[in-house]
Backbone bond lengths (Angstrom), bond angles and torsions (degrees), N, CA, C in turn:
res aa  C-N    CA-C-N  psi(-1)  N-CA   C-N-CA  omega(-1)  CA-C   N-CA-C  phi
1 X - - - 1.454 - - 1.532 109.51 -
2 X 1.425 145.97 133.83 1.181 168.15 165.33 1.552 100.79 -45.90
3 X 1.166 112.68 109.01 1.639 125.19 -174.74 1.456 88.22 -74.45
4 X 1.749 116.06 147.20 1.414 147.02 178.96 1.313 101.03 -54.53
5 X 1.303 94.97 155.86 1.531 109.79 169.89 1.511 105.16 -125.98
6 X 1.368 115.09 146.85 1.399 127.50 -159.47 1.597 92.02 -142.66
7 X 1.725 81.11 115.56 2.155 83.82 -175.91 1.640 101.94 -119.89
8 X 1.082 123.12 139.86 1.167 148.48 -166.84 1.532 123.46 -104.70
9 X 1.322 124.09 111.13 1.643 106.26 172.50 1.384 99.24 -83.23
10 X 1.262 111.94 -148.84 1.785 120.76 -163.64 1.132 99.40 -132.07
11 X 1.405 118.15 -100.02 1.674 126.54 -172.08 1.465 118.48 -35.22
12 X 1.291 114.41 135.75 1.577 117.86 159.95 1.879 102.99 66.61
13 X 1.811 97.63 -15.57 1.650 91.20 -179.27 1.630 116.58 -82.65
14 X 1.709 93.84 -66.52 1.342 112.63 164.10 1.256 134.47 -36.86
15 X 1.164 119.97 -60.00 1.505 145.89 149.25 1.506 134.70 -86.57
16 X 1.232 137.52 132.68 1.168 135.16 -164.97 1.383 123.62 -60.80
17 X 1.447 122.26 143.63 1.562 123.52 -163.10 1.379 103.62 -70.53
18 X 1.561 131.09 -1.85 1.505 123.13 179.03 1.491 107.38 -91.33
19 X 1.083 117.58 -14.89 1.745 128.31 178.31 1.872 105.82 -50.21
20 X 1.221 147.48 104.84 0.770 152.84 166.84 1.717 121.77 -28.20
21 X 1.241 114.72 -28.41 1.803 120.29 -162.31 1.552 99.01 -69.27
22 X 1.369 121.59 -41.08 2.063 106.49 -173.78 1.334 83.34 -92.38
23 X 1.176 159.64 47.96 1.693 146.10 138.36 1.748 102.75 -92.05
24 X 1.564 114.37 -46.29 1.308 132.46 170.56 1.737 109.95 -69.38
25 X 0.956 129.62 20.50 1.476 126.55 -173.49 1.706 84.60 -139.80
26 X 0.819 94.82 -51.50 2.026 101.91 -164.28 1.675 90.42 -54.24
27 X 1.538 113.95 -53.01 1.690 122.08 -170.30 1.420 116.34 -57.88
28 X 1.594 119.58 -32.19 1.127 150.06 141.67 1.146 120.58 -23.45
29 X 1.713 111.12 -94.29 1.467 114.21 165.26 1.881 126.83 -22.82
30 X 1.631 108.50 -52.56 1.367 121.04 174.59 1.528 104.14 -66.42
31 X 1.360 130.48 -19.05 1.701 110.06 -172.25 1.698 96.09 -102.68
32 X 1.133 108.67 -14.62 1.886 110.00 178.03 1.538 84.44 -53.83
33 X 1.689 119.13 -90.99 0.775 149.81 -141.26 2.223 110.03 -52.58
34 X 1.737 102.25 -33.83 1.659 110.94 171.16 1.698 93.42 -69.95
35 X 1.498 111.89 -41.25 1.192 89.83 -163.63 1.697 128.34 -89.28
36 X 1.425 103.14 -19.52 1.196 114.17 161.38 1.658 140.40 -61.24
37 X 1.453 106.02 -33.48 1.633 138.82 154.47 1.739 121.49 -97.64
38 X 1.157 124.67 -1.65 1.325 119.97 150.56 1.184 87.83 82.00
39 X 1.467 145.00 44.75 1.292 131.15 171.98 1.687 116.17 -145.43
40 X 1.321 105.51 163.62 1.581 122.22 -152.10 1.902 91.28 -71.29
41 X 1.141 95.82 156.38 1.693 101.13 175.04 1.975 116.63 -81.13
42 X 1.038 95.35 3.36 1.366 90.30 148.31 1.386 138.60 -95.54
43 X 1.437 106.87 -25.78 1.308 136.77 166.50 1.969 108.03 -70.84
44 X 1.239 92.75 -29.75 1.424 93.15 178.94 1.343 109.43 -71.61
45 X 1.326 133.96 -72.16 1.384 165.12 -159.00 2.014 84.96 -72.67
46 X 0.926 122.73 -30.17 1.930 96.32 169.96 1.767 103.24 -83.43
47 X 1.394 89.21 -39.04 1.678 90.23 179.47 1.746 126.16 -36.45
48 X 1.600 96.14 -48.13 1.037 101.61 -166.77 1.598 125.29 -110.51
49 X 1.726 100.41 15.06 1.527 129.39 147.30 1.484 106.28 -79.49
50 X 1.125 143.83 -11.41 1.352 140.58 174.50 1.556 107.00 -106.73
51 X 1.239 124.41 -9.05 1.461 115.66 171.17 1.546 98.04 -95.36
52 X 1.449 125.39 -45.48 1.450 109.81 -174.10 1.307 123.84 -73.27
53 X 1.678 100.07 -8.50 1.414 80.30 166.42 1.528 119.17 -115.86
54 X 1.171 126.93 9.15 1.384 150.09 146.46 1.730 118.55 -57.72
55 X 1.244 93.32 -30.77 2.165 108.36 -160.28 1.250 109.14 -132.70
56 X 1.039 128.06 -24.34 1.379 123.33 -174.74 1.975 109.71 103.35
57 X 1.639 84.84 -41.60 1.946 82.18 -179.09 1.973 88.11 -151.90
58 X 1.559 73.00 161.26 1.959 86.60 166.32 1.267 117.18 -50.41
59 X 1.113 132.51 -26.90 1.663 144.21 -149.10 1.396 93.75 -88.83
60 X 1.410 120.00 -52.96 1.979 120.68 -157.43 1.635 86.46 -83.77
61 X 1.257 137.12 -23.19 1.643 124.42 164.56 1.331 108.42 -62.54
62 X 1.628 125.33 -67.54 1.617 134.08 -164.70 1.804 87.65 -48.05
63 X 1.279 119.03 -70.92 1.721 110.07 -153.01 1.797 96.34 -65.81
64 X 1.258 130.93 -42.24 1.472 99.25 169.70 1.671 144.04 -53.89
65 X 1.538 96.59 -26.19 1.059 107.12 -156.85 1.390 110.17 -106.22
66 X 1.809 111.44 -15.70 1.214 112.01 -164.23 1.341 96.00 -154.08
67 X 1.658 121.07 17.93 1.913 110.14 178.56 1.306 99.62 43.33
68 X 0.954 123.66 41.11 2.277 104.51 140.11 0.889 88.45 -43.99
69 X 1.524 97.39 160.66 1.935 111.63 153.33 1.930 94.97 -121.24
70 X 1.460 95.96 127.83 1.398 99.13 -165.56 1.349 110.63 -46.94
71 X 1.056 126.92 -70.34 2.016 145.90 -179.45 1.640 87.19 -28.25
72 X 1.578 152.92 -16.18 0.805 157.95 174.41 1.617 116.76 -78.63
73 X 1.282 106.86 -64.55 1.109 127.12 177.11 1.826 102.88 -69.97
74 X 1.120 123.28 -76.88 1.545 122.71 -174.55 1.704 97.44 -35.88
75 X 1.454 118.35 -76.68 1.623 117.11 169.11 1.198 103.66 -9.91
76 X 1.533 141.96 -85.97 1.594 136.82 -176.47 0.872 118.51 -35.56
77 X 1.305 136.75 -69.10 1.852 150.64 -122.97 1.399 72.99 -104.57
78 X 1.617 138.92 -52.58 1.830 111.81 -145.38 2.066 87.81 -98.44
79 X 0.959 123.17 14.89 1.815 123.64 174.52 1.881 89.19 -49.13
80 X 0.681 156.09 31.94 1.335 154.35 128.90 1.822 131.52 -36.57
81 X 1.229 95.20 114.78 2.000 96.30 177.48 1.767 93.74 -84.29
82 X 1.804 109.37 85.73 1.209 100.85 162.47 1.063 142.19 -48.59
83 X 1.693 109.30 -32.86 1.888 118.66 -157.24 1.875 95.79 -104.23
84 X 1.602 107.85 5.82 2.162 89.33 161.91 1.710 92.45 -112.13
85 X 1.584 142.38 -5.61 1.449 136.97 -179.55 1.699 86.37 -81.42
86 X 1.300 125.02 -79.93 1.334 125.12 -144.28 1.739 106.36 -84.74
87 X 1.100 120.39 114.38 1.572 131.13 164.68 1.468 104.30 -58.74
88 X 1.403 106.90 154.98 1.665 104.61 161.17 1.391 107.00 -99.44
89 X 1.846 81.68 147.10 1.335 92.38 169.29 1.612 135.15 -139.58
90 X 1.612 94.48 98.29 1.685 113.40 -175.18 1.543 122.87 -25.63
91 X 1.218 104.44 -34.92 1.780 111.36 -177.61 1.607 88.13 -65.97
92 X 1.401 130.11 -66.66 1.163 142.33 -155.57 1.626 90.92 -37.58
93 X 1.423 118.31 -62.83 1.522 115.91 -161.02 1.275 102.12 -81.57
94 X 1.619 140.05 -33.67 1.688 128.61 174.70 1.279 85.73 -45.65
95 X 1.663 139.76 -89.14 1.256 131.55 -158.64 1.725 133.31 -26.59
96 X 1.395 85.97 -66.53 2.002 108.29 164.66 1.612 96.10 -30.37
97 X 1.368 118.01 -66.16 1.633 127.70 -155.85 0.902 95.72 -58.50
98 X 1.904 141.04 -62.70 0.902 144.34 -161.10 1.556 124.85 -80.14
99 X 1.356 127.99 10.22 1.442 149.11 128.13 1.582 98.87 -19.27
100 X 1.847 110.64 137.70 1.366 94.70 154.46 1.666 105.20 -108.93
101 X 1.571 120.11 45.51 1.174 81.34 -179.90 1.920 94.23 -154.21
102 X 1.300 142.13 -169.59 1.052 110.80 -162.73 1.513 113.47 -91.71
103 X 1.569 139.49 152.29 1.378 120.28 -174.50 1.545 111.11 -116.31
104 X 1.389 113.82 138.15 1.452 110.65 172.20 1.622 107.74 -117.26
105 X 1.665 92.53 -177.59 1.911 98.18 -166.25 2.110 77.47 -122.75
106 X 1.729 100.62 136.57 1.313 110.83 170.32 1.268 103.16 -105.67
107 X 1.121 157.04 120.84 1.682 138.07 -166.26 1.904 99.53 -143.28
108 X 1.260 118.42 133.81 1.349 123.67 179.72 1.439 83.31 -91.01
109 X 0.924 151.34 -6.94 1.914 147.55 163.41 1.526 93.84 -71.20
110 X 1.613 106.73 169.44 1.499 123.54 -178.72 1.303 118.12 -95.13
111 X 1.677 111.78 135.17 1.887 110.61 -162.97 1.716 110.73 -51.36
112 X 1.311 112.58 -19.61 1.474 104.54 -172.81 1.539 106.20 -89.69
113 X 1.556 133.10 -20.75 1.859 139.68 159.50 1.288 86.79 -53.46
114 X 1.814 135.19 -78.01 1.192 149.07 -138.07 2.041 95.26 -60.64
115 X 1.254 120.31 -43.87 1.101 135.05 177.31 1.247 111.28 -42.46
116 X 1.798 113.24 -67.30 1.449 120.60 -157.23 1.594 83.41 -79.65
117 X 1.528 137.50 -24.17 1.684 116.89 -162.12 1.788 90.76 -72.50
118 X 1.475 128.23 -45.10 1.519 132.44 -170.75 1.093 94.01 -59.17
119 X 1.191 145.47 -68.45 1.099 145.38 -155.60 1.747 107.10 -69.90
120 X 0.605 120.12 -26.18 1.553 124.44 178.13 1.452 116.43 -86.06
121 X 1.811 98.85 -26.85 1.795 92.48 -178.74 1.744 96.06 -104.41
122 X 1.753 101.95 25.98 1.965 76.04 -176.02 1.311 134.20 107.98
123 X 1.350 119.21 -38.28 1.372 136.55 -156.05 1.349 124.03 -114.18
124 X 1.300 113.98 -6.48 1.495 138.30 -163.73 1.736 95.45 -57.71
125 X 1.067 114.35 -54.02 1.850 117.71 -170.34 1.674 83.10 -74.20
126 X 1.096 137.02 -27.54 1.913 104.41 -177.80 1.490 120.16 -89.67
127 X 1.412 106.58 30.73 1.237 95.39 -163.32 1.719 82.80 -132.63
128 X 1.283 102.83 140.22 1.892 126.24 -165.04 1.565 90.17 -61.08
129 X 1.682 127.13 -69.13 1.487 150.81 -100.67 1.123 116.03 174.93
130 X 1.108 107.15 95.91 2.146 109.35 172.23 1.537 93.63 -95.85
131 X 1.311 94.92 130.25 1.767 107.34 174.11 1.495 99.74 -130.62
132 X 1.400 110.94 99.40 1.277 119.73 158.81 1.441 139.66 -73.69
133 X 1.435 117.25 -137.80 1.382 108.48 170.74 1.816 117.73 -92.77
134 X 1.035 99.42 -24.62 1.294 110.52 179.13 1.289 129.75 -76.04
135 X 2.244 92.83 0.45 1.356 98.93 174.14 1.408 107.55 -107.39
136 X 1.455 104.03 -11.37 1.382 113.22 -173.63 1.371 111.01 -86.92
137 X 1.830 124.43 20.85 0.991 110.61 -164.07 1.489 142.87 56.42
138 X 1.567 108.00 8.63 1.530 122.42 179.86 1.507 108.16 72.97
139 X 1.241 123.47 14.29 1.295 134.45 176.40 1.550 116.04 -107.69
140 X 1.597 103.44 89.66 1.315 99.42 -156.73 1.590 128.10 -74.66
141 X 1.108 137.22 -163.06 1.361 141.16 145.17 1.111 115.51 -52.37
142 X 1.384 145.73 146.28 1.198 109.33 -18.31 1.832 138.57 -92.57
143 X 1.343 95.22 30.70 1.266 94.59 166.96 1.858 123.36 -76.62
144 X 1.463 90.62 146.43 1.704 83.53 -165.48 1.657 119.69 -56.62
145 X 1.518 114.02 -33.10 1.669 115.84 163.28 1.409 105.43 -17.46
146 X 1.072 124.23 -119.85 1.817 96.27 -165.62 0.991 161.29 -9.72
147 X 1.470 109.45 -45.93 1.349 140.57 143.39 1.716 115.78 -17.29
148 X 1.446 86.20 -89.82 1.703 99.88 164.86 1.245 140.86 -66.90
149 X 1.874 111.17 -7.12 1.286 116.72 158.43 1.837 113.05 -92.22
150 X 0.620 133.51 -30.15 1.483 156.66 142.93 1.734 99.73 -23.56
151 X 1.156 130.31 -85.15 1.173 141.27 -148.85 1.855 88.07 -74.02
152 X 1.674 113.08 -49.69 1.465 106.61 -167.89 1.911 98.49 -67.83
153 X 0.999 129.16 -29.19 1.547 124.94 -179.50 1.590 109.81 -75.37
154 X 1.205 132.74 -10.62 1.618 150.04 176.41 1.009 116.04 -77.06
155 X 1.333 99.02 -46.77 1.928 126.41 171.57 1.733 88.58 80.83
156 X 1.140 128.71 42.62 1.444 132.94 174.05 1.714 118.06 -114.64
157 X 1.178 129.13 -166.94 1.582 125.80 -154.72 1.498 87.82 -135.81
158 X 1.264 144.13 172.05 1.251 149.23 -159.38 1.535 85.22 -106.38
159 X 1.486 123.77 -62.23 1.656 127.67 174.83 1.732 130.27 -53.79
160 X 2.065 90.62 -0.81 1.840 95.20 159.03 1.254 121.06 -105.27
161 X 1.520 110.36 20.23 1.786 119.54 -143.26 1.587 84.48 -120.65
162 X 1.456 102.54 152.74 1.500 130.14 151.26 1.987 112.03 -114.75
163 X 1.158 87.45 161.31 1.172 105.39 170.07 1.624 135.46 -162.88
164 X 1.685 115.13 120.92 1.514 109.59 -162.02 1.264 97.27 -132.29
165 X 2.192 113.96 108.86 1.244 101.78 150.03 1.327 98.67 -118.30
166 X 1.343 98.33 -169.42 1.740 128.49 166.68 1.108 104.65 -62.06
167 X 1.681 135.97 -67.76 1.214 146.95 -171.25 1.603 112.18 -59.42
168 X 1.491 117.47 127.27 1.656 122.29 155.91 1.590 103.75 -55.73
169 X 1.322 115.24 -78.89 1.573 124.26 169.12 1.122 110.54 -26.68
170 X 0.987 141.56 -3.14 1.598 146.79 165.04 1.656 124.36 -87.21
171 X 1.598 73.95 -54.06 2.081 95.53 -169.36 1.886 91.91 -83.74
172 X 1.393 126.90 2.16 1.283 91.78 164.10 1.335 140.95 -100.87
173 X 1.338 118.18 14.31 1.347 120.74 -167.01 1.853 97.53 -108.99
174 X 1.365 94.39 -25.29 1.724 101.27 166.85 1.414 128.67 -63.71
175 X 1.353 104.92 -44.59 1.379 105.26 153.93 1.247 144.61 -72.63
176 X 1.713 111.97 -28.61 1.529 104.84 160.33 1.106 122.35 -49.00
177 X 1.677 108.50 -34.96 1.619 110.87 -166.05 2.262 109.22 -74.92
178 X 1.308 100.29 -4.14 1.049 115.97 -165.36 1.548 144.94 58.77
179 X 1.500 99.35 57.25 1.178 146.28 174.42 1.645 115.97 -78.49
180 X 1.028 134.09 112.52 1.473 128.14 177.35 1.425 115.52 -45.55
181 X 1.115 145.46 134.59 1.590 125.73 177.89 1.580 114.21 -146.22
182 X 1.097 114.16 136.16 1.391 128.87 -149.31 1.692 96.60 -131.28
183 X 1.351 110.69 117.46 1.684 117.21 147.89 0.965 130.16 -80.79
184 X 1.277 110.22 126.68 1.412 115.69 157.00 1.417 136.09 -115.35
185 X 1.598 107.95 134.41 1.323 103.28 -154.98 1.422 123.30 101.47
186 X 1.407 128.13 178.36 1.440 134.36 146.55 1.800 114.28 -90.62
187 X 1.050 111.44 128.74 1.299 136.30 170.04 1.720 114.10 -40.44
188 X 1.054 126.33 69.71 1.741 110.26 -169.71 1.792 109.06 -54.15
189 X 1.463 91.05 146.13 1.506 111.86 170.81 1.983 115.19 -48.52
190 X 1.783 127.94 95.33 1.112 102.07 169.73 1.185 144.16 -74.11
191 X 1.247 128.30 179.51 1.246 127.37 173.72 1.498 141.03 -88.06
192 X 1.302 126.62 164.89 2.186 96.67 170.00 1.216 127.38 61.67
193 X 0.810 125.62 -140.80 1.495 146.62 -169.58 1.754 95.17 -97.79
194 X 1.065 147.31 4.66 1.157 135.74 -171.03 1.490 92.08 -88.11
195 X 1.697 121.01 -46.82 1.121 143.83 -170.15 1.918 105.51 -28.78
196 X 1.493 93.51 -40.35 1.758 98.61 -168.90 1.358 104.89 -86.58
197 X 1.312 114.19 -14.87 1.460 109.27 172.31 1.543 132.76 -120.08
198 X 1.150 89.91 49.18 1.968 108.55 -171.11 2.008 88.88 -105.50
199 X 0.903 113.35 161.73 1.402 131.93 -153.27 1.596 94.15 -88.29
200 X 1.399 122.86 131.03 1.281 128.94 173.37 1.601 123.49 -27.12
201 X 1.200 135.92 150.88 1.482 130.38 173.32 1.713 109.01 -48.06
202 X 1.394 99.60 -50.20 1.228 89.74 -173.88 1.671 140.53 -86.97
203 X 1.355 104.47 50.17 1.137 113.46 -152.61 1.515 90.75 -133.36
204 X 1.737 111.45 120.30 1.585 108.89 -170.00 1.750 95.35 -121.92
205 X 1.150 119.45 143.19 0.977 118.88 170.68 1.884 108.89 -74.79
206 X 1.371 113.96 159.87 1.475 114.22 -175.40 1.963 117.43 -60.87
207 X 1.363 97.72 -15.84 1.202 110.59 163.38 1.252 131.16 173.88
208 X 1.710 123.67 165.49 1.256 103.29 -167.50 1.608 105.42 -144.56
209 X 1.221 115.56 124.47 1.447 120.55 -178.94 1.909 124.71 -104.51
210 X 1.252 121.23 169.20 1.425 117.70 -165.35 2.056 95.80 -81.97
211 X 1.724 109.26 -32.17 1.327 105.95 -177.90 1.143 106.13 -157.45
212 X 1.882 124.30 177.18 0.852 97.58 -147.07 1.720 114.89 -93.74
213 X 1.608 107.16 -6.52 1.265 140.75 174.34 1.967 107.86 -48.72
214 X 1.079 96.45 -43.33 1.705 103.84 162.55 0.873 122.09 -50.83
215 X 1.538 140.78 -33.11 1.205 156.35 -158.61 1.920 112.47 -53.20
216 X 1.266 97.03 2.10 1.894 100.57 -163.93 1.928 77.79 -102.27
217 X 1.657 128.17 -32.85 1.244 99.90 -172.44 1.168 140.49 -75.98
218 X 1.680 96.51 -12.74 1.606 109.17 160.63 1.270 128.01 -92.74
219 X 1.321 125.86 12.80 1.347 131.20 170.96 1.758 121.67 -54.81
220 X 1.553 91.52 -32.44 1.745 77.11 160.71 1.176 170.35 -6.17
221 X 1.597 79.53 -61.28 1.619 125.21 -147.81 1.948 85.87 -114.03
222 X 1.237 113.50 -6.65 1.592 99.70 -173.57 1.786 94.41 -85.31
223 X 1.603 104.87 137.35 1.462 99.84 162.32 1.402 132.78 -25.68
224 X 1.460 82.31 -72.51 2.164 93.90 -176.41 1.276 108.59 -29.63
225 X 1.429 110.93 -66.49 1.657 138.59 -145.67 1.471 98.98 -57.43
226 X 1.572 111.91 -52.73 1.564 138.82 -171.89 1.278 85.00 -50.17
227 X 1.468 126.97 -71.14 1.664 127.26 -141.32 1.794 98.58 -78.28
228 X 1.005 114.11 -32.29 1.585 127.38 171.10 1.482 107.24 -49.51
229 X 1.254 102.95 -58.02 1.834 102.93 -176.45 1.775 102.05 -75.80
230 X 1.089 111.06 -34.44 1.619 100.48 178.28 1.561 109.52 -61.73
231 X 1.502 116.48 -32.07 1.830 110.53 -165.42 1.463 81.19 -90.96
232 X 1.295 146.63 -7.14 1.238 126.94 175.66 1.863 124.45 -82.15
233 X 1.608 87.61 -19.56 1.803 91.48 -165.21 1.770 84.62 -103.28
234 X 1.346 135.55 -11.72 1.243 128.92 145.56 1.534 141.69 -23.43
């Protein structure tokens, strides 16, 4: 049987949402964008509540609307000293290791940010495949394109897959496709126009944990794992 795949977002997932580095990228993103369009940061920050939730990210608005050239834009927003924000963290990789199956990083950030954050928390060698944006074709999360280009480059089934972000708006197109999907964290309140496009009330992800290091207590409940321990006590 084809050992699981365990896919990973980055921000706020990997590392804890009090860590300062995506507050400094997010602040980033908003001064690219005043300074690139000549406009006030209030004007910025609605702007770019109407691209994420129109686009998935600020980026697939700026290059339609205004030719960014991404390698432009990513260059700004990820100018980040990853390895003095993010500590390592050893639990993070005992866990990763102790996966039986292979794990990748899905990140709407760029594979070379996604790089220095692994590498800074530790974990960079346990991880199969960083698929960023540049793999996603700049077509971010949560549109299902990744998803399904992701899973067809894995050579895996959506029903051998896990999946753990921060974001609901994330975990739902993974789960329609029938993908295991796991929260982590609490979900922050969005903003704007994102508001109309956050995933119905009634829509629970398969589970939800305080971090992402927890992730072994809901393993249970994952298909694979389940049918694994059943052919084992067989």
């Amino acid at each position: 049987m084809t050992s699981p795949l365990f896919i990973f977002d980055l921000d706020n997932t990997l590392y804890p949402r009090e860590l300062p580095i995506w507050h400094m990228v997010d602040d980033r993103i908003e001064m690219y964008v005043m300074q690139r369009l000549g406009i006030d940061a209030e004007s910025a920050k609605r702007l770019r509540m109407d691209y994420l939730a129109d686009y998935g990210s600020t980026l697939q608005g700026l290059v339609r609307h205004y030719g960014v050239r991404p390698e432009d834009y990513l260059g700004y927003i990820h100018d980040v000293p990853a390895s003095e924000l993010v500590p390592p963290r050893p639990e993070l990789g005992e866990m990763l290791a102790a996966l039986p199956g292979k794990c990748v990083v899905l990140t709407n950030g760029s594979w070379d940010y996604a790089h220095r954050v692994l590498m800074a928390l530790g974990v960079a060698d346990r991880m199969e495949e960083i698929f960023g944006i540049e793999f996603m074709e700049y077509i971010a999360k949560p549109s299902p394109f990744p998803y399904k280009k992701l899973l067809r480059v894995m050579g895996t089934t959506a029903e051998n897959s896990l999946f753990c972000d921060d974001s609901r708006r994330n975990l739902l197109p993974a789960h329609e496709m029938g993908i295991f999907t796991v929260q982590v964290g609490e979900n922050t309140e969005p903003q704007g126009a994102l508001l109309l496009k956050m995933p119905p009330p009634s829509f629970r992800p398969h589970a939800v944990i305080r971090d992402v290091c927890d992730l072994p207590d809901v393993l249970h409940a994952f298909p694979p794992m389940a049918k694994a321990r059943q052919g084992g006590n067989g």
